[in-house]
N, C-alpha and C positions, 0 to 999 in steps of 0.2 A: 341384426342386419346381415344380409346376405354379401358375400362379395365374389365378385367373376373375374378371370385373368383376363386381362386387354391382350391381346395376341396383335391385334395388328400394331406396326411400331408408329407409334404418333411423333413427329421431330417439328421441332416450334421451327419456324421462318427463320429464327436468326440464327438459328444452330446452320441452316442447309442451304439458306438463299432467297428470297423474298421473289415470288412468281418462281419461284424454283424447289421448292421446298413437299409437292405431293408426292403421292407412291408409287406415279406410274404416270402412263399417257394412254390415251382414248384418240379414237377419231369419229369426227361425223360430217357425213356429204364432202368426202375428198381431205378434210381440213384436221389436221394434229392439234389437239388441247391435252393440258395439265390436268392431271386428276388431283385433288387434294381430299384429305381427312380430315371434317370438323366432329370434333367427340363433342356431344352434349349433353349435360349433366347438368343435377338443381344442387345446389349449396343451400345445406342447412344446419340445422344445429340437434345435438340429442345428446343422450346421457355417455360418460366417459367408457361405461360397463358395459353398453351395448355396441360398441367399435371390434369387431374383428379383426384381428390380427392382417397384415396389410393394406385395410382402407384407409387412405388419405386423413389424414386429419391435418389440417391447415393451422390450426393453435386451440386455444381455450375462449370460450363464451365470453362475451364483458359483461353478460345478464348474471350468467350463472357459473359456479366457477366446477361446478360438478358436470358441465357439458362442453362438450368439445366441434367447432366447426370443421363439418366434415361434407362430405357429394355422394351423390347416388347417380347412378347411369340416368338418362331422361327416354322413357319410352311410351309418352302421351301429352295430349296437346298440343304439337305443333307441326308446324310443317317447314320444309326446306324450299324457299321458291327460286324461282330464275324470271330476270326481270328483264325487260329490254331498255335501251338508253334514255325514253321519254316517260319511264315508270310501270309500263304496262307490263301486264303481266302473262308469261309465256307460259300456259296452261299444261300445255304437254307434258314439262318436265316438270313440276311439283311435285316433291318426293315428302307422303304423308311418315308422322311418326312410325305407325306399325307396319310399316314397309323396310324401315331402319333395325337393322341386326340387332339380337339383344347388348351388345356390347355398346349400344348409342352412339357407334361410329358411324356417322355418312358421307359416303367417297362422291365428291362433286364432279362428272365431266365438265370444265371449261370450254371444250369445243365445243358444246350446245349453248354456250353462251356470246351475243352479240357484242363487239367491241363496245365498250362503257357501260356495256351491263352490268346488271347486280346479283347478285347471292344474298337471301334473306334466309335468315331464322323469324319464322312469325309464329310466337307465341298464343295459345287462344284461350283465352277467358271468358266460358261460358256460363252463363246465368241462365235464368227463369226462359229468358227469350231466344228467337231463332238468331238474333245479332251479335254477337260476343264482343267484347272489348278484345285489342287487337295491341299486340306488343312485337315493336321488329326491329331487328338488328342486319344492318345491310354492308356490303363489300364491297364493292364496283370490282369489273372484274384483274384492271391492273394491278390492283392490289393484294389479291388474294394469296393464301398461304393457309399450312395449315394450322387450325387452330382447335383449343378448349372451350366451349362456349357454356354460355346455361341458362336455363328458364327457370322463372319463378316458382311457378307452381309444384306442391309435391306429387313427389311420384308416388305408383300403389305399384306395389313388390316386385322392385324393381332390386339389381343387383347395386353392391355400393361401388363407387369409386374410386379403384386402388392407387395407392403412391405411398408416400414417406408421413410420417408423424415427424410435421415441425415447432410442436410444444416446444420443444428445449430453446428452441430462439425465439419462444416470447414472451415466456415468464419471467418478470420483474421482479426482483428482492425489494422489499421497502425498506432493509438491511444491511446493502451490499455498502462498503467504504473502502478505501486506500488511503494511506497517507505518505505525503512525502515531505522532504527536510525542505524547512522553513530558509524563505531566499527575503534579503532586506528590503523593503519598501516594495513588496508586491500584497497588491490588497484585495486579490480575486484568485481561486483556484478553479478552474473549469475542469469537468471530467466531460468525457466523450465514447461512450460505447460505441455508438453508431452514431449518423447523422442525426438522428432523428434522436436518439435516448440521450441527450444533456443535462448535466446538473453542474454542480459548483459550491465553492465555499470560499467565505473572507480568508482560512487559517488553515495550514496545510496539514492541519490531523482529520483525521474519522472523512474526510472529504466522500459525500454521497455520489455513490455511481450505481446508475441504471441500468442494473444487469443482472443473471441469476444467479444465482449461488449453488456449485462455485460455476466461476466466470468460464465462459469459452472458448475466451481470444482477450486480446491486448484491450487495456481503453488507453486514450490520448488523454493525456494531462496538458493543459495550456495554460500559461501564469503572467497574471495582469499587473502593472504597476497604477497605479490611483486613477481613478476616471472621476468624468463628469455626468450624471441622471443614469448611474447603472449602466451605462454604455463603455463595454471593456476592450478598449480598443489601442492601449499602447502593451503588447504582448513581450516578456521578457525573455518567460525561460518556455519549456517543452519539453515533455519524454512518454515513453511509449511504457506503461506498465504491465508487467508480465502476469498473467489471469493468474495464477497462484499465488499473491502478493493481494488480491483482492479479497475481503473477506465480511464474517458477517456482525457486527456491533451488537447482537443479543448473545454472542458469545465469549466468553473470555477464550483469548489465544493470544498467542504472540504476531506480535504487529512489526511487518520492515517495513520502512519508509525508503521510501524511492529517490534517487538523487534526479535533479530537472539540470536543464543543459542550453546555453545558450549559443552556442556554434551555430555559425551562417546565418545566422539570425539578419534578416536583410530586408528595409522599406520597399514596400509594393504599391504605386497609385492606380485611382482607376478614376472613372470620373463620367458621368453620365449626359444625355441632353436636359435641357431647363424645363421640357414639360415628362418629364418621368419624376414619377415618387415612388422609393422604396418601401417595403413592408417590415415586419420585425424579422422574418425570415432568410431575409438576401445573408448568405455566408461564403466565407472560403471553405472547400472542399476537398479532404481531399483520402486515396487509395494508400493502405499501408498492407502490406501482407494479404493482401487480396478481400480485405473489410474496408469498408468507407464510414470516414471518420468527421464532423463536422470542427475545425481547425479552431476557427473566428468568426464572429458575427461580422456584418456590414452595415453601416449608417449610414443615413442619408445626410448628415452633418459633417462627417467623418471621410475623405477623401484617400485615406492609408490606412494600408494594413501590415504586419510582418509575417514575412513570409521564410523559412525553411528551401530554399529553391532550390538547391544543392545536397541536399541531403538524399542519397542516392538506394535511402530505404524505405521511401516515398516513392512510390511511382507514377501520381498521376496527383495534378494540381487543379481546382477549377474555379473559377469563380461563380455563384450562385445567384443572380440577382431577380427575386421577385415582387411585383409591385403593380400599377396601372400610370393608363396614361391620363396626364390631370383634366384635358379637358373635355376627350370623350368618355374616358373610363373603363378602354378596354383594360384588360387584366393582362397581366404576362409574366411565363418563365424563362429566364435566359438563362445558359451555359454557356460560359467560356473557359478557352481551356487557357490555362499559364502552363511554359515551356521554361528554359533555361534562356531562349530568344525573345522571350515575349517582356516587351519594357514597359507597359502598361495598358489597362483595358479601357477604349472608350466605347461604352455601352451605346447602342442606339436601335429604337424598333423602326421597323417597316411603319413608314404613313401609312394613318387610319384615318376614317371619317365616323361621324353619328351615326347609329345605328337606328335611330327612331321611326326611320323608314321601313326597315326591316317586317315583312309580309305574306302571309300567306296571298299568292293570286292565282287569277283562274285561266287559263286557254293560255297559257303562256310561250314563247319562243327559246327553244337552246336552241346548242351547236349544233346539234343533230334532229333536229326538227322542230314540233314542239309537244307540249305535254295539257293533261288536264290542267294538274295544279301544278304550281312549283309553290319553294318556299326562295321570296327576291328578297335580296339582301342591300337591293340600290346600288349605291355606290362606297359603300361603307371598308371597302380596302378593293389592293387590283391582286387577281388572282396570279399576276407573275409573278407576284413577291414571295407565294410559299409554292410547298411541294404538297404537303397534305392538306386536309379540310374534315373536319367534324363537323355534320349538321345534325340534329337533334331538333325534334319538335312533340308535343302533345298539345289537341285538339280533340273536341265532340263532335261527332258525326250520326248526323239524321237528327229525326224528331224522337227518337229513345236518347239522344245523348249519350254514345256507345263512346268510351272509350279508347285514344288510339295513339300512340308513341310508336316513333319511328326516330332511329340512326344510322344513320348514312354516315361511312366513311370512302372519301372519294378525293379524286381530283379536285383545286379548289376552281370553283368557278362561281359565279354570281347570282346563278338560278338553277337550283338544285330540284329536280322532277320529284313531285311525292309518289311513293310508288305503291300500286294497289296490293290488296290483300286478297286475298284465296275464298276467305269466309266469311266476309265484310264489305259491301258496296260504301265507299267511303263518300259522303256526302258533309262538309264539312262544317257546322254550324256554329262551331266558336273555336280560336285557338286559345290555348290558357299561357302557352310555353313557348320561344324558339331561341334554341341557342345556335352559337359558331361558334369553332376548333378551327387554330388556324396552328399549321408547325411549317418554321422557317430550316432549312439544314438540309445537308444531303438527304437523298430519296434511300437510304438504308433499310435493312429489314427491321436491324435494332429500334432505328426511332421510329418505326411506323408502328412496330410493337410496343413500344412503349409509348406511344399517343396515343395506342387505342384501352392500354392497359391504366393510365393517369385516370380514365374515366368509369371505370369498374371498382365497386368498393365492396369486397367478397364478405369483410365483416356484416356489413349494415345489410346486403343481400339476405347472408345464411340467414340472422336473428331476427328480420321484420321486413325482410321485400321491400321496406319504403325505397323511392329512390330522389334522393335530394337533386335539388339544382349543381347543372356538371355531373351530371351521375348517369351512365347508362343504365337501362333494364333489364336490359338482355346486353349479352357483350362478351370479352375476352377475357379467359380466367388464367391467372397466373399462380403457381406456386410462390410461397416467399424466396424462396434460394430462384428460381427463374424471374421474379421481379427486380432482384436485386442485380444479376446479371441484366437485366435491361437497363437499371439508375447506372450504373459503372460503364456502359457502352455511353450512355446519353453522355458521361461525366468528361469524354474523352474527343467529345463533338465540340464546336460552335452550333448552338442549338438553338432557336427560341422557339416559345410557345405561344399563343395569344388566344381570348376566348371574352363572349358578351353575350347578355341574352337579354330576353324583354320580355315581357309578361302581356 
């Protein structure tokens, strides 16, 4: 695989400023716009031997353990469009792929674009016929920044995608252990690599932690005194083990055991409204040494937790609560933060209504005029309640049955314009899909970035293109060290998420 230096400097939104974040400014007919840089590249997966020295490798295959998921610049099949406020599409400036630098970077004038316009990546899927199946990923123009984006399709000799090899942060030992000294009547040992890598033991030897060998960074020890149905929720002790102390059980070596520490140890409640049900997910959360560590689960039986709130080598507390709401069923993530002032959390979403209304319709009215089609959502929430909005739809179009996913990321409003394609007269003949993204929280770069990034799954992309429900197809590519930089910004918000779809 070939690879090319990126010369132009690409800086994500939340690094520089969100509508502030391109490489310059433009003007057109009197009027000052934003230039932005979206780089686009396909994620895929290949053998570990055929990686050049500097291209991107994002981790290892789950298929294969001898291939590594990696990007190649994109420099066919798609186009760059600019869309006007009711969907339509503004011919002029459609910027084809072979007009795009070999480095797959394409610098967007904003000043050619109309207040509440869009910016689309549309993807093209050609077959046997003049009609392709049509894949697009859209901006509106408030919200633009610059980004990493990608299309499905493979590219032909194309240069690869340079950056970092983050294998070391994701290979799991099925090996790795700690243990620490044994504390009376505690009858759970929890380990904590990161949020997500949890494991645990009844008995404070060989305790399994999900991590590599050897370890990287600290994991969290947390220690439970006797529960009820596996729910470990009265926490005694705690301590932070130091990744040399971590080791691997098909080896013989000398084993220290870590002493646990119950200092400030102090009840936290929290408490929800009566139609919210939690998930097995909801946790406390929390930043130690600049790694996020999952502390304690949260139950929906369970009204307390203990909490560490003083401990001044913590720096950031959150609570995690995810779940739906019971009688519509929308879905949602909440962050809250816990402070030194914060005496407890009472969770509560923005009213929702039934989505069953939810439709694709024709000749419809926005705020700015009207459109062919929109996708009307009824009345099924009020768009003052968030700041962001993800719409997402896939439908057939014509008498071939072509193809056509579309995401819209925008202002939230209730009739969202579909917006046309370049090489596809969209005539709609059945929808199979639509969903809605709703994010409550300041209007930040961080969480606009990390709303659009929750919905990009680069594993399931690289190794099969499928794209599951909640999954974009085209969209925003993060490294894992710039993902996690966006989960620790989120961790530090009052945040919620919300999302529903119908088939």
């Amino acid at each position: 695989m070939k690879k090319v230096a990126i010369t132009t400097p690409l800086v994500l939104a939340f690094l520089s400023g969100c509508g502030g974040g391109g490489s310059g400014s433009s003007s057109s007919g009197g009027f000052t716009g934003q230039t932005y840089n979206w780089q686009v590249i396909h994620l895929e997966t290949t053998s570990a031997e055929n990686i050049e020295e500097g291209c991107i490798i994002f981790g290892t295959s789950e298929n294969d353990t001898d291939k590594v998921i990696t990007a190649s610049v994109a420099n066919t099949n798609y186009n760059i469009l600019f869309h006007d406020s009711d969907g339509s599409l503004l011919e002029d400036y459609t910027i084809a792929a072979e007009d795009v630098a070999s480095t797959g970077i394409v610098s967007i004038d904003s000043s050619l674009l109309p207040d509440n316009g869009y910016i689309t990546l549309e993807e093209i899927e050609s077959g046997l016929s003049d009609n392709p199946n049509v894949y697009m990923f859209s901006v509106e123009k408030s919200l633009l920044s610059d980004l990493v984006v990608n299309v499905r399709l493979p590219q032909t000799g194309s240069d690869c995608y340079t950056g970092e090899d983050y294998r070391a942060n994701s290979e799991i030992s099925d090996s790795a252990a700690l243990s620490v000294l044994e504390q009376a009547n505690i009858n759970f040992y929890q380990t904590s690599y990161s949020e997500e890598l949890v494991s645990g033991k009844s008995i404070s030897s060989n305790i399994p932690v999900l991590s590599p060998i050897p370890a990287e960074k600290d994991t969290l020890v947390t220690a439970f005194y006797e529960s009820e149905n596996n729910q470990y929720t009265d926490l005694g002790y705690y301590t932070f083990v130091d990744s040399s102390y971590i080791y691997d059980t098909e080896l013989a070596a000398e084993i220290i055991s870590s002493n646990l520490q119950n200092t400030d140890l102090t009840p936290f409640y929290w408490q929800t409204s009566d139609n919210i049900t939690l998930n097995s997910s909801s946790a406390i959360t929390i930043i130690f040494n600049e790694n996020t560590y999952l502390w304690q689960y949260i139950y929906n039986d369970t009204d307390q937790v203990t909490l560490a709130i003083n401990d001044n080598d913590i720096s950031s507390w959150a609570g995690f609560f995810s779940g739906s709401e019971n009688t519509t069923q929308w879905q949602f993530d909440s962050f809250q933060t816990i402070t030194n002032n914060t005496t407890n959390i009472e969770l509560d979403i923005p009213e929702l209504n039934s989505i069953e209304n939810m439709q694709l319709i024709e000749n419809c009215s926005i705020d700015t005029g009207s459109a062919d089609y929109c996708i009307d959502r009824g009345a099924s929430f009020d768009p003052d309640d968030f700041n962001f909005q993800r719409t997402h739809i896939r439908l057939l179009s014509g008498a071939s049955n072509n193809t056509v996913y579309q995401t819209i990321y925008g202002s939230p409003s209730l009739q969202q314009p579909l917006l046309e394609s370049s090489v596809l007269d969209i005539q709609p003949s059945a929808t199979s899909r639509i969903e809605i993204g709703l994010m409550q929280g300041n209007s930040t770069d961080e969480n606009l970035q990390y709303f659009m990034d929750k919905y990009l799954d680069v594993t399931t992309l690289a190794e099969t293109s499928t794209v599951a429900n909640f999954n974009d197809a085209n969209g925003f590519v993060t490294t894992p060290l710039e993902s996690e930089a966006l989960h620790q910004a989120i961790l530090e918000s009052n945040v919620t998420f919300l999302q529903h779809g119908v088939e």
